[in-house]
C-alpha positions in Angstrom: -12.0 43.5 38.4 -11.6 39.3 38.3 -14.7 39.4 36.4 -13.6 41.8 34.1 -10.2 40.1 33.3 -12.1 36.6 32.9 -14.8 37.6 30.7 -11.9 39.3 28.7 -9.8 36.2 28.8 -12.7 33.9 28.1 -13.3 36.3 25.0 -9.9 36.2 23.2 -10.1 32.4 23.9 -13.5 32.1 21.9 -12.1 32.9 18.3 -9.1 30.4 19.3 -11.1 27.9 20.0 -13.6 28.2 17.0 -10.3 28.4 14.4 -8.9 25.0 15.8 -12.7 23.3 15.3 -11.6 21.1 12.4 -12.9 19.8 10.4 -15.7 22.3 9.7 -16.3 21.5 6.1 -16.3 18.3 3.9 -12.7 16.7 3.0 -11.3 15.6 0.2 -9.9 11.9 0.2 -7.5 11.6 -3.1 -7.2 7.3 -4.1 -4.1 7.2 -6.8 -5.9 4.2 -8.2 -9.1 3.8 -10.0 -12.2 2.2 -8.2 -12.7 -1.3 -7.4 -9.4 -2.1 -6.2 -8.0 -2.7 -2.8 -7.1 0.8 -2.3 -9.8 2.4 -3.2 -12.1 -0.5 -1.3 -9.7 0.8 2.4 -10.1 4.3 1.1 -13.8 4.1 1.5 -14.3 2.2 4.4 -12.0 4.9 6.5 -14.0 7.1 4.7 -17.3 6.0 5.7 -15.9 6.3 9.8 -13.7 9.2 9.5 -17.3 10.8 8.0 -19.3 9.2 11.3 -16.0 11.0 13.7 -16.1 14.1 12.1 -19.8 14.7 11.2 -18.6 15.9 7.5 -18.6 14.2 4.4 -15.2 12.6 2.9 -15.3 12.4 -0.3 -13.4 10.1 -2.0 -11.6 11.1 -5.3 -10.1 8.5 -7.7 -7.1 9.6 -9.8 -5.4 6.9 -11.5 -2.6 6.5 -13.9 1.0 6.2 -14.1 1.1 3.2 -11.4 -0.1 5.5 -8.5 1.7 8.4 -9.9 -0.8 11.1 -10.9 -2.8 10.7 -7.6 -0.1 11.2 -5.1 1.3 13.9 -6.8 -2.3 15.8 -7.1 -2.2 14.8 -3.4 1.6 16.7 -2.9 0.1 19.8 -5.0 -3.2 20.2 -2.5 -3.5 23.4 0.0 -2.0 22.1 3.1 -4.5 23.2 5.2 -5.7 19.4 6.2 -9.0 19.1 4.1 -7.0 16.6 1.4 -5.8 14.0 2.5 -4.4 11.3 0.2 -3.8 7.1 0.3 -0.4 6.5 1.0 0.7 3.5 -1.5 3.9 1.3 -1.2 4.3 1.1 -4.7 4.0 4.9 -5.2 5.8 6.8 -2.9 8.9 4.4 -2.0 9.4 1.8 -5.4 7.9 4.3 -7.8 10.6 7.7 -7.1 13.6 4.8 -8.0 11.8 2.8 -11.4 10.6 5.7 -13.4 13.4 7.3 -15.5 11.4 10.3 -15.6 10.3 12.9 -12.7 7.6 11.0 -11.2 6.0 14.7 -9.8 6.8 14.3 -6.1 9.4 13.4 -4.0 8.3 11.6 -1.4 11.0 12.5 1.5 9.9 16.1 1.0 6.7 16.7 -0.2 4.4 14.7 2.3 3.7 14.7 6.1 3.2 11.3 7.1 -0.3 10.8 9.0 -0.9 7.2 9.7 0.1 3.7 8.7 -2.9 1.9 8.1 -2.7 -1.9 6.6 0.0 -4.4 4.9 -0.8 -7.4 2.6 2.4 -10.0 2.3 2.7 -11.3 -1.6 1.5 -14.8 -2.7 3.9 -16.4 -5.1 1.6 -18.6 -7.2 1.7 -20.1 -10.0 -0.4 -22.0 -12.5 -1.1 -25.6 -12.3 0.9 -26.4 -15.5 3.9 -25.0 -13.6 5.3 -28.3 -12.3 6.5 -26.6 -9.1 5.4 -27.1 -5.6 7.6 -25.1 -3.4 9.7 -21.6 -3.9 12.4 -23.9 -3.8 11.2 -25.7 -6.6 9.9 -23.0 -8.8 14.2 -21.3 -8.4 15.2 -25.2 -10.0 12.7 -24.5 -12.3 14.0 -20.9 -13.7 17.8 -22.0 -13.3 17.5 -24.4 -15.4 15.0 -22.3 -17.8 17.3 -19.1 -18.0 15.0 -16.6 -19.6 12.1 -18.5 -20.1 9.5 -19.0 -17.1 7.2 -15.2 -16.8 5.3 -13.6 -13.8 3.3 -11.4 -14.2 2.7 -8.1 -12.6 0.2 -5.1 -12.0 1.8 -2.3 -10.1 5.3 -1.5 -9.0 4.8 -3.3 -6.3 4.3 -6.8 -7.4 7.3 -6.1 -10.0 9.8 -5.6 -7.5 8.9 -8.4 -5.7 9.5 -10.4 -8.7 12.9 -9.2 -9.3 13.5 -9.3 -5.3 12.9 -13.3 -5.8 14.7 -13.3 -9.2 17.9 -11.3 -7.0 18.0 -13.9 -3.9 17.6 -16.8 -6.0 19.9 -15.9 -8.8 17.3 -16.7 -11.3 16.3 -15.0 -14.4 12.8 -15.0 -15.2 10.9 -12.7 -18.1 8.6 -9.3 -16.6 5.3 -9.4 -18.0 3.4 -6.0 -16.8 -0.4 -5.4 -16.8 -2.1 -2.5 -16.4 -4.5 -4.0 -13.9 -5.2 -7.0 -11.5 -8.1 -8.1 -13.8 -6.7 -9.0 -17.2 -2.9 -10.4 -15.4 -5.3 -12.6 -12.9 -7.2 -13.5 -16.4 -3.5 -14.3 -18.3 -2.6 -16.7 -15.1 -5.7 -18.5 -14.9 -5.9 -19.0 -18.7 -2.1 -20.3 -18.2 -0.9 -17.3 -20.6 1.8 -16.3 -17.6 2.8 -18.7 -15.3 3.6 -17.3 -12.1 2.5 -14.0 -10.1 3.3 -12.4 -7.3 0.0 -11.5 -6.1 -1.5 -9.6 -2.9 -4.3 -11.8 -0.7 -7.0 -10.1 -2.4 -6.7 -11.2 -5.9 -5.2 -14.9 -5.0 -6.7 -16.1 -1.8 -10.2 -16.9 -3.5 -8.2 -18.9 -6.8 -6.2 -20.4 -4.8 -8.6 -22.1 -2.3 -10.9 -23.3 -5.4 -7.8 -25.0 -6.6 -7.2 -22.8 -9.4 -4.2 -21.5 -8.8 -1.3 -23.0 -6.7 0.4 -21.2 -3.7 4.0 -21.9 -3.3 4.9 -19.2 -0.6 3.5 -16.1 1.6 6.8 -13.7 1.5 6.2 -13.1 4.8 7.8 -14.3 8.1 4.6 -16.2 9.1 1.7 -17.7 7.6 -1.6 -15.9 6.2 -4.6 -17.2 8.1 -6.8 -17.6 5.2 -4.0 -20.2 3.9 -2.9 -21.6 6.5 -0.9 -24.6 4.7 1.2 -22.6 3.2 4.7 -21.9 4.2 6.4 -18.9 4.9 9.2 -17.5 3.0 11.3 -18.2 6.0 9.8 -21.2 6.6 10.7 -22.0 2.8 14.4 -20.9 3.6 14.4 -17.5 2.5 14.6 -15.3 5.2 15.4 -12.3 2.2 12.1 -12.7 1.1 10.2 -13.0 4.2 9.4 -9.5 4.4 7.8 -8.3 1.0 4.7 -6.6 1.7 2.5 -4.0 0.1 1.2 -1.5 3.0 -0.7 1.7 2.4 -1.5 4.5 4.6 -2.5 8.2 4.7 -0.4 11.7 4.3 -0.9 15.3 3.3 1.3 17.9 1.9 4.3 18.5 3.9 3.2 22.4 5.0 0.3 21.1 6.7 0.2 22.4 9.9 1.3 19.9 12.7 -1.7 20.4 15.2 -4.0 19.2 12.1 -1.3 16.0 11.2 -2.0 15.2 15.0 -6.1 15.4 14.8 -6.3 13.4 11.6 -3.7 10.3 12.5 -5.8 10.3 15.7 -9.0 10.1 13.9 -7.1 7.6 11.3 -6.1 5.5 14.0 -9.6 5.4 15.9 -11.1 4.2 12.7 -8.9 1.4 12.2 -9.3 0.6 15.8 -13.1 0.3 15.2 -14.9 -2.9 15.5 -16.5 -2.5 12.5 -14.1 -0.9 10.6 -11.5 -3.6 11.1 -13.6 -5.8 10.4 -14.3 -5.2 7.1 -10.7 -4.0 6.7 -9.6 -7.9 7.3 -12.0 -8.5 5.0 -10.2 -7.6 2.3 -7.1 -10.3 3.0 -5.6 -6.7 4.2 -3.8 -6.9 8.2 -3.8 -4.0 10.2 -0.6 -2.5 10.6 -1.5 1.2 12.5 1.4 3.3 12.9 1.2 6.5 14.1 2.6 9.8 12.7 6.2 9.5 13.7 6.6 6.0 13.3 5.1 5.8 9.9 7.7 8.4 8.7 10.2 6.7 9.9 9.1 3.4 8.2 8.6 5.7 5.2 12.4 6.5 5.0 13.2 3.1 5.8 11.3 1.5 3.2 12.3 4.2 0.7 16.0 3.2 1.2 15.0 -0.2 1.2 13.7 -0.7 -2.5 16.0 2.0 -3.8 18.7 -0.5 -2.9 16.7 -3.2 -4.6 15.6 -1.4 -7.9 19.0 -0.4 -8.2 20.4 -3.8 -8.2 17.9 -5.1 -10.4 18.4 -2.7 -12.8 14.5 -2.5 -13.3 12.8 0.2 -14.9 9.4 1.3 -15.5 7.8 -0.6 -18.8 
């Protein structure tokens, strides 16, 4: 009779066990930017070890447009069944909801299921060498007494709002000049077209170390390693600006089930926490910033209240 009632239980447990195997076919990896850039560069290297972890392919999809936009809400759209799973942007879910006049196709609060924090990159304020100013301090003398007429530059959401965040604490007023890509603003600002930028480590660290482009400030509480003489926002006397970062991460739609949200920020996790993989991560001028499920949610509504607050006193919008 024992044996009877344990080959029965050990039977009703074998279908259990062989639904929760996941994942059990390839997965779909959504990038809300187009390739080349530093989200699609992360994308692919947590794509190459979630791939090695799971023994399926990942396949990374790029879907650009509309600042991040398009992608996040195909991602918000996907069967919630854990086989999509899409980039988390800064720009797009928490900055993008509050600048776009229109419906942006998601709302962010509602839609996802945070899975995992990944990385954050603190913006450079630099300018060009023709700009006669060598400090943040310097460059808000500069624009007071130029009311209108200094331009930075931007190439997301992102980068804009930390503009108009330094424009806001320093009671400045300085002229928006959007691009629709790193490439052709980094062009503009080494040509001298636009004078300053506030740029992510990626696109500045290498201009800046060849002397072609002049770092005034990390808007950041510390330093970044790979410029080590330059000061901190805080350092630089504004503590307001010593947080401004860009950070991306991974979620799925909100219906996913929760046992699957917990296998894939595990696996998320694991393959940040790889030598290799963090490695090349930091590679990229990116820091790792790993957060699990929870946490990252509550950054997410943090942060979302955060630049809400800001766009709204700016009185930015979308251009």
């Amino acid at each position: 009779m024992t044996r009877l009632l344990a080959a029965f239980l050990f039977a009703l447990a074998v279908p259990v066990f062989a639904q929760e195997r996941f994942p059990d076919k390839p997965v779909r990896f959504i990038v809300p930017f187009p390739p080349g850039g530093g989200t699609d560069s992360l994308a692919r290297i947590l794509g190459v070890k979630l791939s090695e972890a799971w023994g399926q392919q990942v396949i990374i999809e790029n879907r650009g447009g509309a600042q991040g936009n398009i992608g996040t809400a195909a991602g918000a759209k996907a069967a919630p069944d854990g086989y999509t799973i899409t980039l988390a942007h800064q720009g797009a879910l928490v900055i993008n909801p509050h600048l776009y006049t229109a419906n942006v196709g998601y709302d962010s609060l509602k839609d996802f299921a945070p899975v995992a924090r990944a990385t954050e990159m603190a913006f450079i304020l630099v300018v060009h060498p023709s700009v006669p100013a060598k400090s943040m301090k310097e460059l808000a003398e500069l624009a007071r007494s130029q009311p209108g007429k200094l331009a930075f530059a931007s190439t997301s959401s992102g980068p804009q709002m930390a503009g108009e965040l330094f424009r806001l604490t320093t009671k400045t007023q300085m002229l928006h000049v959007p691009y629709k890509g790193g490439g052709p603003a980094t062009a503009d600002l080494l040509a001298g077209h636009v004078g300053i930028m506030f740029a992510n480590p990626t696109a500045a660290v290498p201009h800046i170390k060849a002397g072609k482009l002049r770092a005034l400030g990390v808007m950041d509480s510390k330093r970044n390693p790979a410029i080590p003489d330059v000061p901190s926002a805080l350092e630089a006397g504004y503590p307001e600006l010593s947080n401004v970062i860009e950070w991306y991460g991974v979620i799925v739609p909100a219906a996913t089930p929760r046992e699957r949200v917990a296998l894939l920020s595990a696996a998320v996790l694991q393959a940040l926490q790889s030598p290799e993989g963090s490695a090349r991560i930091q590679g990229l001028g990116q820091t790792l910033a790993p957060q699990g499920a929870d946490d990252f949610g509550r950054f997410m509504r943090a942060e979302y209240e955060r630049w809400g607050q800001v766009v709204k006193a700016s009185g930015a919008k979308a251009d």
